[in-house]
Gaussian input, Z-matrix of N, CA and C with variables (Angstrom, degrees):
# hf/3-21g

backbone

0 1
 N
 C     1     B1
 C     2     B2     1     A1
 N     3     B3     2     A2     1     D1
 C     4     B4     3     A3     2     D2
 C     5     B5     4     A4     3     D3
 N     6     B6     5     A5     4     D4
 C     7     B7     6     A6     5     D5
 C     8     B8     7     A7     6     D6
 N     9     B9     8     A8     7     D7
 C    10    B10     9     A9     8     D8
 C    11    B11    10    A10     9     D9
 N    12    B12    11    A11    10    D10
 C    13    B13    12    A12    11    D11
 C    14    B14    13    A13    12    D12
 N    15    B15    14    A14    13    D13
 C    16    B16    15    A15    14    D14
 C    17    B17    16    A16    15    D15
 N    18    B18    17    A17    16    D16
 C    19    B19    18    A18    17    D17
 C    20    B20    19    A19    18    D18
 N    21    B21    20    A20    19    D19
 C    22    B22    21    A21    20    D20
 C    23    B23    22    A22    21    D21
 N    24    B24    23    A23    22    D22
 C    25    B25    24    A24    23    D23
 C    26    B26    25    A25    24    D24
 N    27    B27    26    A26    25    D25
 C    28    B28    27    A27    26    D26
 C    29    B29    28    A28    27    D27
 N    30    B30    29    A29    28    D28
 C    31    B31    30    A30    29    D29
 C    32    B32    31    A31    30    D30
 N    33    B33    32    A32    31    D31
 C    34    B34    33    A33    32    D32
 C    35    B35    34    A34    33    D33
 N    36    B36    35    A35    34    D34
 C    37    B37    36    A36    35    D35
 C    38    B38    37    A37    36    D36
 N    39    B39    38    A38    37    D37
 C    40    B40    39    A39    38    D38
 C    41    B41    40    A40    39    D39
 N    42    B42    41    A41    40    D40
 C    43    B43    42    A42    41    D41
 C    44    B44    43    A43    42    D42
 N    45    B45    44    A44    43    D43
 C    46    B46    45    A45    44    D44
 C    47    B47    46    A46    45    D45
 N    48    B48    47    A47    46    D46
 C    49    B49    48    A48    47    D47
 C    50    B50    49    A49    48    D48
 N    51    B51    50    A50    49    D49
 C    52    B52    51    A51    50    D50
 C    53    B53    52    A52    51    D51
 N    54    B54    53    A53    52    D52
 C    55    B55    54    A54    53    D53
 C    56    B56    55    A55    54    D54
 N    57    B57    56    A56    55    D55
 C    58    B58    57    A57    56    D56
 C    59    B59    58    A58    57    D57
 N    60    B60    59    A59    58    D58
 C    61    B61    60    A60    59    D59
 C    62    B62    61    A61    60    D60
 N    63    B63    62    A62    61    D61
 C    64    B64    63    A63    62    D62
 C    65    B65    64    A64    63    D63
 N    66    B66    65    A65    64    D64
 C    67    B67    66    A66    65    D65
 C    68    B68    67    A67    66    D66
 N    69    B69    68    A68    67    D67
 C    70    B70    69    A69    68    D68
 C    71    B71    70    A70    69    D69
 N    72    B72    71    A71    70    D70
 C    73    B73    72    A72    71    D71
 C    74    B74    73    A73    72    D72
 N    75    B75    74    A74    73    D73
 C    76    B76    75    A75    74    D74
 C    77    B77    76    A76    75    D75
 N    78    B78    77    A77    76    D76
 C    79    B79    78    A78    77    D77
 C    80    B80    79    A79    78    D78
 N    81    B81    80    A80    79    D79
 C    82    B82    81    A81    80    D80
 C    83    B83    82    A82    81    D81
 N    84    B84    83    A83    82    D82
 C    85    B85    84    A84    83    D83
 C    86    B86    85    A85    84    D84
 N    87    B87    86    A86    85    D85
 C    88    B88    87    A87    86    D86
 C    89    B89    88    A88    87    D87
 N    90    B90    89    A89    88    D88
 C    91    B91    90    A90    89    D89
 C    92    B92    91    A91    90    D90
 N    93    B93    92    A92    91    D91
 C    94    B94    93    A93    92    D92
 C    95    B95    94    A94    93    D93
 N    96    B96    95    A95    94    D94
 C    97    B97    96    A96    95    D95
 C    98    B98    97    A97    96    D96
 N    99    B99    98    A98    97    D97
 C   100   B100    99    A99    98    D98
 C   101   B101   100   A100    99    D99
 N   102   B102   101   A101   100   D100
 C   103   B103   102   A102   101   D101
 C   104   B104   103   A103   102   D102
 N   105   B105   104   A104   103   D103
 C   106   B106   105   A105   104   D104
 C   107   B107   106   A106   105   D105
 N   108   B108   107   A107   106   D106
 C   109   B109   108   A108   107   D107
 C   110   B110   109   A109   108   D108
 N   111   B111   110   A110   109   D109
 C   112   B112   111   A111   110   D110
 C   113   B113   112   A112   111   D111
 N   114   B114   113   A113   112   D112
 C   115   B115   114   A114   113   D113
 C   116   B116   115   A115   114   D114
 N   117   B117   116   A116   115   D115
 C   118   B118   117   A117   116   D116
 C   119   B119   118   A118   117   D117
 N   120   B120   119   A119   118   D118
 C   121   B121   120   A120   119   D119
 C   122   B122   121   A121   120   D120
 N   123   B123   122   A122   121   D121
 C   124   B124   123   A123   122   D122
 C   125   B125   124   A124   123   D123
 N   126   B126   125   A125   124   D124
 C   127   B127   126   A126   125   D125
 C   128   B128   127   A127   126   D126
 N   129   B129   128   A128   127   D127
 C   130   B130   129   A129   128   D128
 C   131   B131   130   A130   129   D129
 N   132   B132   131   A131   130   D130
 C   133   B133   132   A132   131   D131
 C   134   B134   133   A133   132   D132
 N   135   B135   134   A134   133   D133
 C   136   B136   135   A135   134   D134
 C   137   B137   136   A136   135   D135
 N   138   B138   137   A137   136   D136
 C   139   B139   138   A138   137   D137
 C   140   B140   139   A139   138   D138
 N   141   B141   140   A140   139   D139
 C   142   B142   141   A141   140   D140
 C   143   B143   142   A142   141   D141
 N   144   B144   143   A143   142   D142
 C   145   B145   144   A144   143   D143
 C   146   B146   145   A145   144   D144
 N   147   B147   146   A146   145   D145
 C   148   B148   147   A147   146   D146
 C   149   B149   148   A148   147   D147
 N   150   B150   149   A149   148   D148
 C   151   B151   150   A150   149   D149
 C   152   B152   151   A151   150   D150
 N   153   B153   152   A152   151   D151
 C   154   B154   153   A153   152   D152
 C   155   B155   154   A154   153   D153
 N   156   B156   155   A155   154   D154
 C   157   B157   156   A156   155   D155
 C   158   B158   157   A157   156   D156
 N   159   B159   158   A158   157   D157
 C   160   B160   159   A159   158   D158
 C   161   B161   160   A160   159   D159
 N   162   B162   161   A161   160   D160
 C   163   B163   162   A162   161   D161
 C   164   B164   163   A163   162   D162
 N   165   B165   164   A164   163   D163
 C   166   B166   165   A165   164   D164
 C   167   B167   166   A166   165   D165
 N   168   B168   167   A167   166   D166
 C   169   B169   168   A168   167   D167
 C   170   B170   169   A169   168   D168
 N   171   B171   170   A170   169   D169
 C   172   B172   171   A171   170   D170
 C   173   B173   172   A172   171   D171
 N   174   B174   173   A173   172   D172
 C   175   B175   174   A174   173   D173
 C   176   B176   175   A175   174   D174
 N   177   B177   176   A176   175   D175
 C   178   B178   177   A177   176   D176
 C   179   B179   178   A178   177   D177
 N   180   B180   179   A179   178   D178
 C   181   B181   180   A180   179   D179
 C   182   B182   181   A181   180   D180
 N   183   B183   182   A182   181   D181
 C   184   B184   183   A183   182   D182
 C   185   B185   184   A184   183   D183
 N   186   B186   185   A185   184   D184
 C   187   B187   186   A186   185   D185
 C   188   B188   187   A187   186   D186
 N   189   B189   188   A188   187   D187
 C   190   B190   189   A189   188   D188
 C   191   B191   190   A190   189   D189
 N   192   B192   191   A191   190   D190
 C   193   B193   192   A192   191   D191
 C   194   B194   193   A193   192   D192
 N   195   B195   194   A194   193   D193
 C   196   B196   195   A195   194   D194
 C   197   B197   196   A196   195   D195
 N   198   B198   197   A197   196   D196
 C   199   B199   198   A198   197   D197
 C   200   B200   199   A199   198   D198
 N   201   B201   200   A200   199   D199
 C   202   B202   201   A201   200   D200
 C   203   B203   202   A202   201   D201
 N   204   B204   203   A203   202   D202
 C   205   B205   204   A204   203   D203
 C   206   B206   205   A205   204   D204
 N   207   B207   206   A206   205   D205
 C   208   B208   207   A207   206   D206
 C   209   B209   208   A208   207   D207
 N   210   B210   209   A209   208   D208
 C   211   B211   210   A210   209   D209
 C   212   B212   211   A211   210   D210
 N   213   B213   212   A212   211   D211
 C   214   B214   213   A213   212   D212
 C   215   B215   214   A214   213   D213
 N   216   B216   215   A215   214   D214
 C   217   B217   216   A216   215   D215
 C   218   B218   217   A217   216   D216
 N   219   B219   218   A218   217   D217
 C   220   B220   219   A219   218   D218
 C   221   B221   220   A220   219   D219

   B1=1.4370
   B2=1.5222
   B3=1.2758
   B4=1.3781
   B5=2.2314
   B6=1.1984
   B7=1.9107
   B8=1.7401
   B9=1.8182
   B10=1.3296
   B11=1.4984
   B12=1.4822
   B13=1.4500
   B14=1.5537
   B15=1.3360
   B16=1.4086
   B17=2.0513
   B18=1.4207
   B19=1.0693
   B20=1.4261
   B21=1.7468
   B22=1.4820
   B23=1.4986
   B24=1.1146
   B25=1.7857
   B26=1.7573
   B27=1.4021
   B28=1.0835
   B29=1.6297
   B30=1.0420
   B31=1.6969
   B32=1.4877
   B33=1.4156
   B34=0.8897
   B35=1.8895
   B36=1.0762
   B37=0.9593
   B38=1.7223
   B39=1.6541
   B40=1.2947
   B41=1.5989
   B42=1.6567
   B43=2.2841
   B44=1.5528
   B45=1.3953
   B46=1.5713
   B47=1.6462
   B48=1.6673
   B49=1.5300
   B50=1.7480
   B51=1.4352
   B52=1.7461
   B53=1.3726
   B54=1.7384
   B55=1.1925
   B56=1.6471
   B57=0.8916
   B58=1.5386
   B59=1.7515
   B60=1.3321
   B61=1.1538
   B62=1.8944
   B63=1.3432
   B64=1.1678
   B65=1.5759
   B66=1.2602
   B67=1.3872
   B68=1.6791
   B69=1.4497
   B70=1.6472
   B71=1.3932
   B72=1.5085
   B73=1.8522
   B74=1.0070
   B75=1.8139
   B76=0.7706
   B77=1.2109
   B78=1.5469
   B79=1.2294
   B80=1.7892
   B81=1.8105
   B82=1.2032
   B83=1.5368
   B84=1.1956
   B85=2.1418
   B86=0.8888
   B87=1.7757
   B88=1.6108
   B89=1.7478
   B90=1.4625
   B91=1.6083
   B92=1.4381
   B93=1.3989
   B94=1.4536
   B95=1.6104
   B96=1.0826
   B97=2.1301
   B98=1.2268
   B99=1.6565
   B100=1.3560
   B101=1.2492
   B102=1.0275
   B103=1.8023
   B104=1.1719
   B105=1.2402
   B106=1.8680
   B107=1.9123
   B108=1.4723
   B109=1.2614
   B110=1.7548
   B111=1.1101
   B112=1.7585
   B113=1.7165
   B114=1.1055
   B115=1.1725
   B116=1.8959
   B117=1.5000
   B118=1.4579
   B119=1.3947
   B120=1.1047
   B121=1.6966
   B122=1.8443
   B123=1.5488
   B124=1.3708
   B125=1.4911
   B126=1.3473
   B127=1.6451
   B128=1.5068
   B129=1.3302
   B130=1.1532
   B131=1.9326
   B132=1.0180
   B133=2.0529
   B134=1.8205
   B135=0.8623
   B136=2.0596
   B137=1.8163
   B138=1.6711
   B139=1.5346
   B140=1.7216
   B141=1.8456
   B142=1.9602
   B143=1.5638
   B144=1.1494
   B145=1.1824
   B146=1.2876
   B147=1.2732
   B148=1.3137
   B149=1.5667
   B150=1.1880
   B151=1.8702
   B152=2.0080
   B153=1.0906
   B154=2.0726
   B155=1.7129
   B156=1.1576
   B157=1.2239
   B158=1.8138
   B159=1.5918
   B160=1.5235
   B161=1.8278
   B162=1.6126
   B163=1.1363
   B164=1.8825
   B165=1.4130
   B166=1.0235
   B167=1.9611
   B168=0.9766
   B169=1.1262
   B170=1.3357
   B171=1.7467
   B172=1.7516
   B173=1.0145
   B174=1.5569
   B175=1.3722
   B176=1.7288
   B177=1.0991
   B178=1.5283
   B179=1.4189
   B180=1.8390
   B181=1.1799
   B182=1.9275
   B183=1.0285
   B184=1.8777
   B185=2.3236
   B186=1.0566
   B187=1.1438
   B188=1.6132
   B189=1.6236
   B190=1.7716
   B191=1.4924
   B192=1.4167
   B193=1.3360
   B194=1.4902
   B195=0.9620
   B196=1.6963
   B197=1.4102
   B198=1.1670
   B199=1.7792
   B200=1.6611
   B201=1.3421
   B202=1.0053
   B203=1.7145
   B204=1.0318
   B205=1.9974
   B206=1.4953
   B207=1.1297
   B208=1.5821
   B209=1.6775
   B210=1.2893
   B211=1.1746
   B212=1.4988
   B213=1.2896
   B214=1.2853
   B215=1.6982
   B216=1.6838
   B217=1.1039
   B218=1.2395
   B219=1.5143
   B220=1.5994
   B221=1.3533
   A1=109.13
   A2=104.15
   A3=102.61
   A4=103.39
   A5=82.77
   A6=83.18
   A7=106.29
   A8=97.72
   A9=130.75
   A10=102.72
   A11=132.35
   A12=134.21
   A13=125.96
   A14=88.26
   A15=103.63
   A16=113.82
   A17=124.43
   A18=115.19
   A19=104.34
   A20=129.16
   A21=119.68
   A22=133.17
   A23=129.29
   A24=116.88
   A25=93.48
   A26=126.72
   A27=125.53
   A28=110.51
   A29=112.86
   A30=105.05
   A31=101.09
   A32=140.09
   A33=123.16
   A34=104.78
   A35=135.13
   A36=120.38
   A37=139.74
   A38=92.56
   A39=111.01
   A40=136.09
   A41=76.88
   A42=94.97
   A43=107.20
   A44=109.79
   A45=124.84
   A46=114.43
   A47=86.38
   A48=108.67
   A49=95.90
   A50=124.08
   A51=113.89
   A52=120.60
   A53=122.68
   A54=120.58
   A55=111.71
   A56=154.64
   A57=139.80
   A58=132.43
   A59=100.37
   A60=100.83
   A61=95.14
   A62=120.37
   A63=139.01
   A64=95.32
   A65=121.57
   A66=106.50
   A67=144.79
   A68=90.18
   A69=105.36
   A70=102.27
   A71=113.50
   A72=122.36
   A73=143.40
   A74=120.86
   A75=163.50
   A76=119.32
   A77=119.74
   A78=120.23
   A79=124.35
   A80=114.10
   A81=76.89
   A82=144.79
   A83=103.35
   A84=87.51
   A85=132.93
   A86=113.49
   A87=121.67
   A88=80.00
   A89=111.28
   A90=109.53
   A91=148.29
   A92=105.34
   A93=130.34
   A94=118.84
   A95=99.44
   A96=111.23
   A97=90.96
   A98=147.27
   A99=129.84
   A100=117.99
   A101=129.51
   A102=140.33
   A103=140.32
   A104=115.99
   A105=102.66
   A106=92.97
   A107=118.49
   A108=101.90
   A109=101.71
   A110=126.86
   A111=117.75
   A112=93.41
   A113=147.51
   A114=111.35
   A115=97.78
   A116=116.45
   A117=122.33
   A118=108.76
   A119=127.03
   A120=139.53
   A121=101.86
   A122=127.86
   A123=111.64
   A124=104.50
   A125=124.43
   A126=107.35
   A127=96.02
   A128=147.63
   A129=117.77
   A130=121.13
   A131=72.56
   A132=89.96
   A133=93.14
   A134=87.96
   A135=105.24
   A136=98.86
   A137=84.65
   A138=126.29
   A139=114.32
   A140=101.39
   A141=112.94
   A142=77.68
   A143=138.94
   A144=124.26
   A145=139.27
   A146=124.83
   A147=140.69
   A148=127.42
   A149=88.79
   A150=91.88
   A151=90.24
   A152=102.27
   A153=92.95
   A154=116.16
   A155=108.45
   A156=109.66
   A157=134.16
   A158=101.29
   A159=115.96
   A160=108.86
   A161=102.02
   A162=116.01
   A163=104.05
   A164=110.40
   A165=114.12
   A166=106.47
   A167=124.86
   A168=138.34
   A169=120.19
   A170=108.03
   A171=127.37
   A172=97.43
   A173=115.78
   A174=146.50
   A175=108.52
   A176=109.41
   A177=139.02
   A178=114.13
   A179=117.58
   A180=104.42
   A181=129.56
   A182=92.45
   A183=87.00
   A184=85.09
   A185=100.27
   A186=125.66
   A187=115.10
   A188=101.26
   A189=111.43
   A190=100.99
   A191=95.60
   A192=91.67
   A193=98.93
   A194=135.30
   A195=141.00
   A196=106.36
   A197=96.12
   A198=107.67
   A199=134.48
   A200=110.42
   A201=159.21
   A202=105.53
   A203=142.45
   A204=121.44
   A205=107.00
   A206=102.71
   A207=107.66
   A208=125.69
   A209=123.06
   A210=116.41
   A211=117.17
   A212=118.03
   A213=106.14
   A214=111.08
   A215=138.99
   A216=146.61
   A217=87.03
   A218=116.54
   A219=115.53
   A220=123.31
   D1=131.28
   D2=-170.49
   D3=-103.09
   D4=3.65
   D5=-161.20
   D6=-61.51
   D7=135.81
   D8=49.02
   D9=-104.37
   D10=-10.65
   D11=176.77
   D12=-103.23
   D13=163.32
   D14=-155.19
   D15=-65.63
   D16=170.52
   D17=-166.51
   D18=-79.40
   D19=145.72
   D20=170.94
   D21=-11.31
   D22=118.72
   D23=174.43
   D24=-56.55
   D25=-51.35
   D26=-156.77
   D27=-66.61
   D28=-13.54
   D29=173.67
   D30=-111.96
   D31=-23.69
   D32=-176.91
   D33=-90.30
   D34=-66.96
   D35=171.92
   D36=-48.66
   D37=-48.74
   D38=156.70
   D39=-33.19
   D40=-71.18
   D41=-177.53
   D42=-98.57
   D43=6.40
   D44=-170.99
   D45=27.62
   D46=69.36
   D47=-168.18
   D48=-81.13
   D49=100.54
   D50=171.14
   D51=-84.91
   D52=64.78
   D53=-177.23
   D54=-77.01
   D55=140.44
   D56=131.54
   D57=-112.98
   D58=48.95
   D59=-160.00
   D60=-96.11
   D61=-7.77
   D62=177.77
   D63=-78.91
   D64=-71.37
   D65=-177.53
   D66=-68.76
   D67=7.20
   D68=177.48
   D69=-86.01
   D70=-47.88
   D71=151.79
   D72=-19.00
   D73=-47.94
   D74=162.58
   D75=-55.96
   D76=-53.91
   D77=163.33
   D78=-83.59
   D79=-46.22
   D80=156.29
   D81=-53.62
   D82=-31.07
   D83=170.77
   D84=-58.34
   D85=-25.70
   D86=-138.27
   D87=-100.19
   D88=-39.78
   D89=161.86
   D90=-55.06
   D91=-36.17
   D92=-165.96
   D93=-117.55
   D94=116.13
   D95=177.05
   D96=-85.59
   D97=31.48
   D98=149.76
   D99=-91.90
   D100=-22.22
   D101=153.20
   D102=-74.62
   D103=174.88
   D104=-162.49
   D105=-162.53
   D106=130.51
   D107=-167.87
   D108=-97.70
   D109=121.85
   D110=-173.34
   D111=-97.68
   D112=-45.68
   D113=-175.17
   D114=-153.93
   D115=160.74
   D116=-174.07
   D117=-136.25
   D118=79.07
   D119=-170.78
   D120=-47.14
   D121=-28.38
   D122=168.41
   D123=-85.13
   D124=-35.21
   D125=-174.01
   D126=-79.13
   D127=-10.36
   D128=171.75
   D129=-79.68
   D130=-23.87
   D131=172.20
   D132=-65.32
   D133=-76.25
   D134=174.60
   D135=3.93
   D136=-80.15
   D137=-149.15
   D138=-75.56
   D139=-28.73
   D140=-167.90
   D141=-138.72
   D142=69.29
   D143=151.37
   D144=-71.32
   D145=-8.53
   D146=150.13
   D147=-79.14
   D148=-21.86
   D149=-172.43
   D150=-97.48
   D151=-39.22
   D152=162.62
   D153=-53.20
   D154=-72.28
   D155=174.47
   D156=-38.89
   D157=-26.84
   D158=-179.02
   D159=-93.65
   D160=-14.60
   D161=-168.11
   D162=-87.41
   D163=-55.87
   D164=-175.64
   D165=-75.62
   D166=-10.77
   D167=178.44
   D168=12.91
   D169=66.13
   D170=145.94
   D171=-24.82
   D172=158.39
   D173=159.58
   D174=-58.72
   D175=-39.87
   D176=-155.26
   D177=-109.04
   D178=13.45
   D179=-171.64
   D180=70.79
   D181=-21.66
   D182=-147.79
   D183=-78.33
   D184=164.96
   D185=175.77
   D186=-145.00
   D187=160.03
   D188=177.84
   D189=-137.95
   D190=179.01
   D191=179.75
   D192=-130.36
   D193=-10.91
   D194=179.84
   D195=68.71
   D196=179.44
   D197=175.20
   D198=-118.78
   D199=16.09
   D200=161.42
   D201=-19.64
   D202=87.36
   D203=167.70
   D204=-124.76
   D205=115.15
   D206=169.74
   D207=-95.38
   D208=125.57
   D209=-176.92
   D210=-153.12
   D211=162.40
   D212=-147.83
   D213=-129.96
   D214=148.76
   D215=-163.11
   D216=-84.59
   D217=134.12
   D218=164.87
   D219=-125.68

């Protein structure tokens, strides 16, 4: 899950990757006050990208952000 942004141009156009399992997501939330989003492993990469990278602490610097979205029935 890439949310709040959209999936790679490079896999979707590129590898003509047809996922939409991000945008069914997307809309239930953007629709529904029964959910609540607690955490988004790419917008936190997004958003603390330095404090991920120092956190997970490769040999090599490099960091990810996964695809990870947790959210919750309320």
């Amino acid at each position: 899950m890439f949310l709040p942004f959209d999936y790679r141009r490079d896999w979707t156009i590129g590898e003509n990757r047809s996922w939409n399992e991000q945008y069914l997501l997307q809309a239930l939330l953007q629709f529904s006050s029964g959910y609540r989003i607690l955490f988004g492993c790419n917008y936190a990469f997004y958003r603390f990208r330095n404090e991920i990278i120092n956190v997970i602490n490769h040999p090599n610097g490099h960091g990810f952000g996964g695809g990870s979205f947790y959210f919750q029935k309320t």
